[in-house]
MIPA-925543 format. One record per residue: x, z, y of N, C-alpha, C in turn; residue in one letter. Coordinates in pm, 1 decimal. Each point is the difference from the previous one (the first is absolute). Layout:
MIPA-925543
<figu><n_u>X</n_u><n_w>Z</n_w><n_v>Y</n_v><ca_u>X</ca_u><ca_w>Z</ca_w><ca_v>Y</ca_v><c_u>X</c_u><c_w>Z</c_w><c_v>Y</c_v><residu>A</residu></figu>
...
***
This chain:
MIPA-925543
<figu><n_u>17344.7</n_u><n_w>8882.6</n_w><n_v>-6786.1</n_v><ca_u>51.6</ca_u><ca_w>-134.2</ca_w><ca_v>5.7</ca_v><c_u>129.7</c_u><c_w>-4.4</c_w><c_v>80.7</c_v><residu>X</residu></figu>
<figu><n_u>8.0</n_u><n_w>69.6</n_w><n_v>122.5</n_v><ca_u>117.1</ca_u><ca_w>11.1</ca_w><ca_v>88.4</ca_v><c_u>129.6</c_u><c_w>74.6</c_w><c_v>-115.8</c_v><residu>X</residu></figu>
<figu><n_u>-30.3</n_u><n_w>87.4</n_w><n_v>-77.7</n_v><ca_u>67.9</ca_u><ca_w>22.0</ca_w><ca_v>-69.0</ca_v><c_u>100.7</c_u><c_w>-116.9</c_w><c_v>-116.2</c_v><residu>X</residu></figu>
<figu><n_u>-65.9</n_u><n_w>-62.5</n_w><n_v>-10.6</n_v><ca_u>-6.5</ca_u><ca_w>-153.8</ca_w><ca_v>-123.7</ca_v><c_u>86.3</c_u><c_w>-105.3</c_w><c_v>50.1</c_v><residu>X</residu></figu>
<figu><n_u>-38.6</n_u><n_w>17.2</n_w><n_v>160.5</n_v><ca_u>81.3</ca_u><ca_w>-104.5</ca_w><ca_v>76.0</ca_v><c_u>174.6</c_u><c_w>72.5</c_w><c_v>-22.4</c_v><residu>X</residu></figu>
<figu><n_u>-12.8</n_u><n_w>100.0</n_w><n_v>90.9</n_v><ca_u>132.1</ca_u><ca_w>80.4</ca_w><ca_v>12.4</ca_v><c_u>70.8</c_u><c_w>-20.3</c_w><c_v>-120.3</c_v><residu>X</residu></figu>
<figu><n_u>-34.3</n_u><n_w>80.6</n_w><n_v>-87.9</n_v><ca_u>44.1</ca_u><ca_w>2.3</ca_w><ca_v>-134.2</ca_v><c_u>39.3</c_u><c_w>-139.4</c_w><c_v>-51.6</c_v><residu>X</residu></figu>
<figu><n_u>-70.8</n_u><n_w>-92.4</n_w><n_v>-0.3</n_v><ca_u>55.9</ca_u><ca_w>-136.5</ca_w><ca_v>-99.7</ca_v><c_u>103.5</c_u><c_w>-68.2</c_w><c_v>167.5</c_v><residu>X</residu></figu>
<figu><n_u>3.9</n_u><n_w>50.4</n_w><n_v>93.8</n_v><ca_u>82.6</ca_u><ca_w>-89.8</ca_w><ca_v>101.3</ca_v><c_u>145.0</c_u><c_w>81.4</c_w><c_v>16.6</c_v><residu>X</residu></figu>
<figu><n_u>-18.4</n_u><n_w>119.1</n_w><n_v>23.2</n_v><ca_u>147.3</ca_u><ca_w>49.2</ca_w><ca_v>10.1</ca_v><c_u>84.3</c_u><c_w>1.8</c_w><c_v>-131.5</c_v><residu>X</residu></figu>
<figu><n_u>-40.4</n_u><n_w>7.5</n_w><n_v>-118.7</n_v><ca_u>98.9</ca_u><ca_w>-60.5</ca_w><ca_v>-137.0</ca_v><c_u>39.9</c_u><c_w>-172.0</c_w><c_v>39.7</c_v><residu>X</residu></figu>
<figu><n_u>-134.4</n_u><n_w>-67.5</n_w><n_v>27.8</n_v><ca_u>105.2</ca_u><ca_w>-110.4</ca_w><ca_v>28.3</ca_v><c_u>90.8</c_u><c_w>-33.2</c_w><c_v>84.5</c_v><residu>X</residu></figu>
<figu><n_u>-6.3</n_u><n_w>97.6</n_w><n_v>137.8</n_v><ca_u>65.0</ca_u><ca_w>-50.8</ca_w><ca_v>78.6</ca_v><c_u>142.4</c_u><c_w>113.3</c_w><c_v>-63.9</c_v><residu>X</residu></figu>
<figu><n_u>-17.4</n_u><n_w>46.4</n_w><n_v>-57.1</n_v><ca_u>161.2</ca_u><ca_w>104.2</ca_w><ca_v>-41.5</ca_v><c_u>5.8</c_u><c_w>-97.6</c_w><c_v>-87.3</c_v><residu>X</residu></figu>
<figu><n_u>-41.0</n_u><n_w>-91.9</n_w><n_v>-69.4</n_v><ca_u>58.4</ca_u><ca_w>-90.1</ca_w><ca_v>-136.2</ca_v><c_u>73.8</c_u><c_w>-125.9</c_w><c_v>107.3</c_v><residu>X</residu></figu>
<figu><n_u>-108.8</n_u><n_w>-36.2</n_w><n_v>85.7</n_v><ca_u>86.0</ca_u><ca_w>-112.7</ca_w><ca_v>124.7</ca_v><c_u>169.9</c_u><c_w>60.3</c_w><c_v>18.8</c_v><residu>X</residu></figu>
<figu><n_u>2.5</n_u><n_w>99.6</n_w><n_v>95.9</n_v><ca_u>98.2</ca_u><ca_w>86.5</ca_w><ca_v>25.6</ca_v><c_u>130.6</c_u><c_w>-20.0</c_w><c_v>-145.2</c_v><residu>X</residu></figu>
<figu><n_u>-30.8</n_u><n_w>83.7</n_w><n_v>-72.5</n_v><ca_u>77.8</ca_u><ca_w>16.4</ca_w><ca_v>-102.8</ca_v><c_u>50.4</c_u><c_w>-128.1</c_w><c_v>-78.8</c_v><residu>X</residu></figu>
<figu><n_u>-123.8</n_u><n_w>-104.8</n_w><n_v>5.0</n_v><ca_u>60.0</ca_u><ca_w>-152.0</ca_w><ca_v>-59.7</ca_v><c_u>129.5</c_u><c_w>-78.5</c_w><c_v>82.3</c_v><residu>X</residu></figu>
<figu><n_u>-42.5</n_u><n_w>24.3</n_w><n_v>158.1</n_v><ca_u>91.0</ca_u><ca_w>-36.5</ca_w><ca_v>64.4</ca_v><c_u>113.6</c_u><c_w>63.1</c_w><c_v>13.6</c_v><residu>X</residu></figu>
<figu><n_u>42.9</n_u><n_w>132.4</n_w><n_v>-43.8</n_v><ca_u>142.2</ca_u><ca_w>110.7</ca_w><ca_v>55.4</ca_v><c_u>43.4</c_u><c_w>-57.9</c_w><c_v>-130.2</c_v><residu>X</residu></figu>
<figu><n_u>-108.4</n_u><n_w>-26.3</n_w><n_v>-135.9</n_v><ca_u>155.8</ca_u><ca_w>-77.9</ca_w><ca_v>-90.8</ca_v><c_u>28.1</c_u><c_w>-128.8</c_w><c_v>40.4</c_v><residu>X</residu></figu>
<figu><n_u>-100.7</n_u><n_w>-75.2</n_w><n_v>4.1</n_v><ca_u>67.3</ca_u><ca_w>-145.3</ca_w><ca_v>58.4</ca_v><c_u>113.9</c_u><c_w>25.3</c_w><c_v>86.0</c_v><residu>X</residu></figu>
<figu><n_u>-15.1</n_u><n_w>42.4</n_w><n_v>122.5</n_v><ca_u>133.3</ca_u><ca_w>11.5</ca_w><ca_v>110.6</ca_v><c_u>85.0</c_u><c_w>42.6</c_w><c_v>-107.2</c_v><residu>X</residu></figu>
<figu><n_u>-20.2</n_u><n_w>141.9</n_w><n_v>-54.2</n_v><ca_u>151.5</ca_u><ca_w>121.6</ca_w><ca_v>-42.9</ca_v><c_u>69.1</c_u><c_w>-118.6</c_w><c_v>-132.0</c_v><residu>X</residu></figu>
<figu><n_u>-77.6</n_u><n_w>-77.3</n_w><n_v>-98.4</n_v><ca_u>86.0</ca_u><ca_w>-7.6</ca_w><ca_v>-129.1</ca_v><c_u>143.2</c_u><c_w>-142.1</c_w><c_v>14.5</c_v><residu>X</residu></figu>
<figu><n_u>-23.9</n_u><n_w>-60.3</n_w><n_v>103.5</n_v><ca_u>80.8</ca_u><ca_w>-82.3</ca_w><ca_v>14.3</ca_v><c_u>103.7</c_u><c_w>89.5</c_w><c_v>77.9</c_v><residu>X</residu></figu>
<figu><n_u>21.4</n_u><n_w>88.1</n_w><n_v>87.3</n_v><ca_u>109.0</ca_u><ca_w>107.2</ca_w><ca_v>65.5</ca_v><c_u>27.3</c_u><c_w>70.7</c_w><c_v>-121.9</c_v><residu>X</residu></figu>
<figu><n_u>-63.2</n_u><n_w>71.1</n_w><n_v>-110.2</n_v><ca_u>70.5</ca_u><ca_w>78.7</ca_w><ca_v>-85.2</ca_v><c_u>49.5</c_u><c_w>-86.6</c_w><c_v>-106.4</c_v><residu>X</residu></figu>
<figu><n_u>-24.5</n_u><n_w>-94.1</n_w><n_v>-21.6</n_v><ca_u>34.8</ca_u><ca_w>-136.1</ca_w><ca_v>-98.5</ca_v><c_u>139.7</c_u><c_w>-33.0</c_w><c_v>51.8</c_v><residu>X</residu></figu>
<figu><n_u>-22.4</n_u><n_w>-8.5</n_w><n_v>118.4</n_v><ca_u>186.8</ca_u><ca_w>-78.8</ca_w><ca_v>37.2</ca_v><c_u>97.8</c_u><c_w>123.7</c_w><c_v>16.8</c_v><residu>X</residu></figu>
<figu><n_u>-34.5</n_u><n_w>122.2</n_w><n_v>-41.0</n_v><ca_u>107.3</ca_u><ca_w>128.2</ca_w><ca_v>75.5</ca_v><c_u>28.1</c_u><c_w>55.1</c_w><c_v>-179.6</c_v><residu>X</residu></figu>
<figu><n_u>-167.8</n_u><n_w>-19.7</n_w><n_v>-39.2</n_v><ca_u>58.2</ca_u><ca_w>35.9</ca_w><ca_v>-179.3</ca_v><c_u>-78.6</c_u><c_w>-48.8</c_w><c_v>-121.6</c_v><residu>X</residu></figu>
<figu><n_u>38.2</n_u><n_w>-28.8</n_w><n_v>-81.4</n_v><ca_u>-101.3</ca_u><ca_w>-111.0</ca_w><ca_v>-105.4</ca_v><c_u>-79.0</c_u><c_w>96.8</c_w><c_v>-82.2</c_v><residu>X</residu></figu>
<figu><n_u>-20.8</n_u><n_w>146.5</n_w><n_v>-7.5</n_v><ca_u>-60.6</ca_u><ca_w>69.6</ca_w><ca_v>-43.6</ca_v><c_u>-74.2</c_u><c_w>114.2</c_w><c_v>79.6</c_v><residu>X</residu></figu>
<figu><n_u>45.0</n_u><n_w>4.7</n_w><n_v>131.1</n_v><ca_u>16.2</ca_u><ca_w>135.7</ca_w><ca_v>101.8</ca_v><c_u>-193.4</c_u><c_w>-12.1</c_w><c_v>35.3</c_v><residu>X</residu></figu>
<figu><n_u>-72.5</n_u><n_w>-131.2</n_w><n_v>1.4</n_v><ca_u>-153.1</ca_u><ca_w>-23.2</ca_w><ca_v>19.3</ca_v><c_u>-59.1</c_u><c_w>86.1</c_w><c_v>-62.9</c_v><residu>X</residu></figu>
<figu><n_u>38.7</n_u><n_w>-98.9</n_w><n_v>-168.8</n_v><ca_u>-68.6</ca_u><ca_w>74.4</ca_w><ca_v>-94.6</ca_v><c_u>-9.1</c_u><c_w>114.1</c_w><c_v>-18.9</c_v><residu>X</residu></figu>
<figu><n_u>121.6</n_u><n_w>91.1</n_w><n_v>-2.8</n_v><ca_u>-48.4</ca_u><ca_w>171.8</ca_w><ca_v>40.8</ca_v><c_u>-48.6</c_u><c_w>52.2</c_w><c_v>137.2</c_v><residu>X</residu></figu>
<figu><n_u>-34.8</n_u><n_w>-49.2</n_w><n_v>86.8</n_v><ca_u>-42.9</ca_u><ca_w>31.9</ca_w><ca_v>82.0</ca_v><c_u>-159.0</c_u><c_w>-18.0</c_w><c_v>-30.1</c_v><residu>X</residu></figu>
<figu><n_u>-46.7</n_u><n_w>-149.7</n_w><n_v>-12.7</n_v><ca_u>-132.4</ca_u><ca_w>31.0</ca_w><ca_v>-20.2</ca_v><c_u>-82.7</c_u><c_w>46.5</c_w><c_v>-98.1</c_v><residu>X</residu></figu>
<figu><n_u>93.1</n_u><n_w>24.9</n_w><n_v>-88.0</n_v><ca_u>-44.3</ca_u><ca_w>81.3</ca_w><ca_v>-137.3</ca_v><c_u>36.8</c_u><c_w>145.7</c_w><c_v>7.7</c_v><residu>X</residu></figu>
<figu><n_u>24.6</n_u><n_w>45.8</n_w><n_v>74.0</n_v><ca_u>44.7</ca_u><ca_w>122.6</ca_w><ca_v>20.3</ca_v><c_u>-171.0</c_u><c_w>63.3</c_w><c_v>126.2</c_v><residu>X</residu></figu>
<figu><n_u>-18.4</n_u><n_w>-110.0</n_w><n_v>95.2</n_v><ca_u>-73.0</ca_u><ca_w>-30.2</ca_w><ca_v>78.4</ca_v><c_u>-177.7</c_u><c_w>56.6</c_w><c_v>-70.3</c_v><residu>X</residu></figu>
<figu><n_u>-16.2</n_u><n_w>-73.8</n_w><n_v>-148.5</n_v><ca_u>-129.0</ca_u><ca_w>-64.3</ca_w><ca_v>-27.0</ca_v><c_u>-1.7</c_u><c_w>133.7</c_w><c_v>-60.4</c_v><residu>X</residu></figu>
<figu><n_u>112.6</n_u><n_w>86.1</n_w><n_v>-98.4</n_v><ca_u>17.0</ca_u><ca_w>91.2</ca_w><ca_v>-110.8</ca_v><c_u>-78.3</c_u><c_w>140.9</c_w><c_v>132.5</c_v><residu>X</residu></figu>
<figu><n_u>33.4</n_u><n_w>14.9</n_w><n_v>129.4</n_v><ca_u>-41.9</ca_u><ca_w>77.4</ca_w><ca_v>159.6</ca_v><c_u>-129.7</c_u><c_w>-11.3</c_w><c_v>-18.3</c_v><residu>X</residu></figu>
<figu><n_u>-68.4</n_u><n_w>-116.5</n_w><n_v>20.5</n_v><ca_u>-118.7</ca_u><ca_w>-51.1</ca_w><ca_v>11.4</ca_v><c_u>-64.3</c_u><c_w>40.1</c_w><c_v>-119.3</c_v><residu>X</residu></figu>
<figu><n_u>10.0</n_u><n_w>-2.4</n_w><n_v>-106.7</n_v><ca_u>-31.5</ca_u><ca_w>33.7</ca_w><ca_v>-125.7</ca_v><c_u>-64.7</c_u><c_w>147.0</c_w><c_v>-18.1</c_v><residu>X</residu></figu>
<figu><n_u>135.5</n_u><n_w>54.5</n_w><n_v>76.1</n_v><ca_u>-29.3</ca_u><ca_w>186.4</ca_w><ca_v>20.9</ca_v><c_u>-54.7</c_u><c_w>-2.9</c_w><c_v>89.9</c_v><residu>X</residu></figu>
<figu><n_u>-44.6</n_u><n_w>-66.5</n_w><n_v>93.7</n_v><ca_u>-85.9</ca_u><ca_w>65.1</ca_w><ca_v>93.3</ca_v><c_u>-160.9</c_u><c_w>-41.4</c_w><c_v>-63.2</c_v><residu>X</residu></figu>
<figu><n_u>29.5</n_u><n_w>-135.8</n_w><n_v>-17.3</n_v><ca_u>-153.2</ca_u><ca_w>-2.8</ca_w><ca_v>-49.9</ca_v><c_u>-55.6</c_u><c_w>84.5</c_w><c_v>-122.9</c_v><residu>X</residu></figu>
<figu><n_u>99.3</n_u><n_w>31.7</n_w><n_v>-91.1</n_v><ca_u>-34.1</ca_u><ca_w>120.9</ca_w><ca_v>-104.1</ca_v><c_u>-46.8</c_u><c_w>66.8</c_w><c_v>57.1</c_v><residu>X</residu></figu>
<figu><n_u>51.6</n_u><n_w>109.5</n_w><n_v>80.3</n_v><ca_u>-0.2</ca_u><ca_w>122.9</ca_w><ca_v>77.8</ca_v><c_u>-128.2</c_u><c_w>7.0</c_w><c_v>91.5</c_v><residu>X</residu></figu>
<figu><n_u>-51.4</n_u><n_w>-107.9</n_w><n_v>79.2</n_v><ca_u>-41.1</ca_u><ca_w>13.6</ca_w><ca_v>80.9</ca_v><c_u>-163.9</c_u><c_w>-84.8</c_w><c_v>-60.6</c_v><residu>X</residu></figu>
<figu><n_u>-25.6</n_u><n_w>-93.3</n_w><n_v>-33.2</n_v><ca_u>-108.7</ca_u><ca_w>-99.7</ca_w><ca_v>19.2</ca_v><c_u>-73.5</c_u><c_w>132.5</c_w><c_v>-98.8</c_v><residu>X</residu></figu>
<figu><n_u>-124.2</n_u><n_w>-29.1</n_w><n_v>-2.9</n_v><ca_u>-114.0</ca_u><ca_w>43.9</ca_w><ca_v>-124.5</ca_v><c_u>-73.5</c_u><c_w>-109.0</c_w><c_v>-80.2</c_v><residu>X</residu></figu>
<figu><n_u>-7.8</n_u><n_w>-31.0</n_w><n_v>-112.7</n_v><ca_u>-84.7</ca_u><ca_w>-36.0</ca_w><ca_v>-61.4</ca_v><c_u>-116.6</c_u><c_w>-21.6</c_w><c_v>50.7</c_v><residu>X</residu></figu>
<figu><n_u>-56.2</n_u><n_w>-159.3</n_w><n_v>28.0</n_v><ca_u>-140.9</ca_u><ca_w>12.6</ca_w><ca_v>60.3</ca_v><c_u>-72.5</c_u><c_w>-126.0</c_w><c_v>-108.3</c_v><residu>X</residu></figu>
<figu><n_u>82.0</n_u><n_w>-25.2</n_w><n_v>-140.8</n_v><ca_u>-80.2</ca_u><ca_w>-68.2</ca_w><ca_v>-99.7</ca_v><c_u>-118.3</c_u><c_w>29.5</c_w><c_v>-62.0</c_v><residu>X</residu></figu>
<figu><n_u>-91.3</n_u><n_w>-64.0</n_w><n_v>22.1</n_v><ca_u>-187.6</ca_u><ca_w>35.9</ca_w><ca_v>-26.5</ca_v><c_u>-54.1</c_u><c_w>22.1</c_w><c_v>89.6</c_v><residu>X</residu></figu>
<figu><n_u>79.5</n_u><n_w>65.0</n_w><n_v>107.3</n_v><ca_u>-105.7</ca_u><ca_w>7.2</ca_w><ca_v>123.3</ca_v><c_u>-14.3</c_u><c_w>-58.8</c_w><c_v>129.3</c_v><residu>X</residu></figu>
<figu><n_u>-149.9</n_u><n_w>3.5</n_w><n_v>4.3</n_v><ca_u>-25.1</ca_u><ca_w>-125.9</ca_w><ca_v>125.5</ca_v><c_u>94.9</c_u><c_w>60.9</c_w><c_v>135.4</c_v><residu>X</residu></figu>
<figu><n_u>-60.0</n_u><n_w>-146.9</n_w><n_v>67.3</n_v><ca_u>124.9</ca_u><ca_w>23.3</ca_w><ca_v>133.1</ca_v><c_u>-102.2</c_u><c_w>133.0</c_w><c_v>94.0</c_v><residu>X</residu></figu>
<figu><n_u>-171.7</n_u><n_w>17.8</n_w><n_v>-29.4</n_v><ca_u>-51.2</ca_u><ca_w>133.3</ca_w><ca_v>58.5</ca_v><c_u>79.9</c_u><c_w>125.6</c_w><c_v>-60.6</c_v><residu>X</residu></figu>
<figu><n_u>31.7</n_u><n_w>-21.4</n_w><n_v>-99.1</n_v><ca_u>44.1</ca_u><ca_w>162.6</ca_w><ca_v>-83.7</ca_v><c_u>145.4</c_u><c_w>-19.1</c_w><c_v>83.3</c_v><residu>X</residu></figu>
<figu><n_u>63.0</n_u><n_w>-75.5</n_w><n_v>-38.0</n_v><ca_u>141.2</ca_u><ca_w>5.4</ca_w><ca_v>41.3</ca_v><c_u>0.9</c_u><c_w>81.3</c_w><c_v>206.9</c_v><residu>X</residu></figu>
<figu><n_u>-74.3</n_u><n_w>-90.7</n_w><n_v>69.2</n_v><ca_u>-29.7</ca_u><ca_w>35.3</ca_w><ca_v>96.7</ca_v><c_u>-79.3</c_u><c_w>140.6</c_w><c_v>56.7</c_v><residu>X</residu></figu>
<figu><n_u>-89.2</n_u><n_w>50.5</n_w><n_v>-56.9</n_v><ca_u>-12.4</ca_u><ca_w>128.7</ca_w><ca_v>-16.0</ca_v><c_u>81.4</c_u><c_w>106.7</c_w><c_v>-29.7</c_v><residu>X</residu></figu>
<figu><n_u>123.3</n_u><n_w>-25.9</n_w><n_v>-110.1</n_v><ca_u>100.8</ca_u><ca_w>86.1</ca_w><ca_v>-11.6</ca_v><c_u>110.5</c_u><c_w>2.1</c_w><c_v>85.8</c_v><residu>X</residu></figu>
<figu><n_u>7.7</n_u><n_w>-101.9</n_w><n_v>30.8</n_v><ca_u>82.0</ca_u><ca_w>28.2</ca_w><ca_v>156.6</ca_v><c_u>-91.2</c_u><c_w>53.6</c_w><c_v>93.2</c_v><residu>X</residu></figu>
<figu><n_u>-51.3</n_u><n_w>-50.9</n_w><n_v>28.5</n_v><ca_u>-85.0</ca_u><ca_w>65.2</ca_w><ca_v>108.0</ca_v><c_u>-34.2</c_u><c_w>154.0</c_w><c_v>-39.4</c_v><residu>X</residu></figu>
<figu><n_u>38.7</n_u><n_w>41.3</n_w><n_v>-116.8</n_v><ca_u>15.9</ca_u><ca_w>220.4</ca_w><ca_v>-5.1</ca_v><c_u>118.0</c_u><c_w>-14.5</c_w><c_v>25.3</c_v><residu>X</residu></figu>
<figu><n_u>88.6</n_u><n_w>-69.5</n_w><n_v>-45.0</n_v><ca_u>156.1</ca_u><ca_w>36.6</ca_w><ca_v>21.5</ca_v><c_u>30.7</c_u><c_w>28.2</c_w><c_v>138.0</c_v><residu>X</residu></figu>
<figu><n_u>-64.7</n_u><n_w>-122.5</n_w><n_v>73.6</n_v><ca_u>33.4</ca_u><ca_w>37.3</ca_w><ca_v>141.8</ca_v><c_u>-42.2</c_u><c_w>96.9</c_w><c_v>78.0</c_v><residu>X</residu></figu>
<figu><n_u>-128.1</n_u><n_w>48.0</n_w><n_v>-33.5</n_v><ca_u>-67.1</ca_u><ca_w>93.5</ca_w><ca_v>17.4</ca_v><c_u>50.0</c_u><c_w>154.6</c_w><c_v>-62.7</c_v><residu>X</residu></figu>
<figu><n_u>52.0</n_u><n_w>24.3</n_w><n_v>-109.7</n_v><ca_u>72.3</ca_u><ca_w>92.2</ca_w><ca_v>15.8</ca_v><c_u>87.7</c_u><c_w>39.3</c_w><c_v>33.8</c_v><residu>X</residu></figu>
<figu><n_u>115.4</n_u><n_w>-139.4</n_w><n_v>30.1</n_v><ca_u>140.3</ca_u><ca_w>12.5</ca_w><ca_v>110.4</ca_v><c_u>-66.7</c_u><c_w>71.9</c_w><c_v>141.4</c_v><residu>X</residu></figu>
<figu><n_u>-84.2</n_u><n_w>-57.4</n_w><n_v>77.1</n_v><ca_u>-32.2</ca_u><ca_w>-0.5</ca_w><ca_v>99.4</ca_v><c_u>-64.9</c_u><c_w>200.6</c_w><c_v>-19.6</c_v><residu>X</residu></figu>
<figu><n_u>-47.8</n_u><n_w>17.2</n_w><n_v>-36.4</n_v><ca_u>-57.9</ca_u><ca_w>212.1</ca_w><ca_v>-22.3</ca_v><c_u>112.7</c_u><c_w>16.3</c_w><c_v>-3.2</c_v><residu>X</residu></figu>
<figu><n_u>99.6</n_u><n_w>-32.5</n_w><n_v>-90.3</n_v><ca_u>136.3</ca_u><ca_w>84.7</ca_w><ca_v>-32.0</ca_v><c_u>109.7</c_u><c_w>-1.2</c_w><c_v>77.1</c_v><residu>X</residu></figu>
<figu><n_u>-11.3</n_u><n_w>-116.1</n_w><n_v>94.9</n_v><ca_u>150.5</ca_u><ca_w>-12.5</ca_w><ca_v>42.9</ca_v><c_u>-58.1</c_u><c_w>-4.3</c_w><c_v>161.5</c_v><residu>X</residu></figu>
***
């Protein structure tokens, strides 16, 4: 359960974070250039894109025990190996 908490609270609080750095940033890149935003945060999301490719796993069909069990080897084999 401590897991469930963590997990569904730190995405929102990085979605808090990130909602607010565009609010502040798009009115400063708006008055310096009428296009200079738009490649920035699309350049931004295209980053995000590759990382979540690269990095997340597939956890469609399985419960939040299975999902949680497989981390819990992952970490467990970082921890023997490293």
């Amino acid at each position: 359960m401590r897991q469930t908490r963590t997990g569904s609270s730190t995405p929102t609080g990085g979605s808090f974070i990130a909602n607010w750095l565009v609010a502040f940033a798009t009115p400063i890149f708006l008055a310096r250039s009428a296009y200079g935003a738009y490649f920035l945060f699309g350049a931004i999301a295209l980053l995000t894109l590759a990382v979540l490719a690269t990095c997340m796993r597939e956890t469609r069909g399985q419960s939040l025990e299975d999902i949680q069990a497989s981390f819990a080897q992952l970490s467990a084999r970082r921890s023997i190996s490293g």
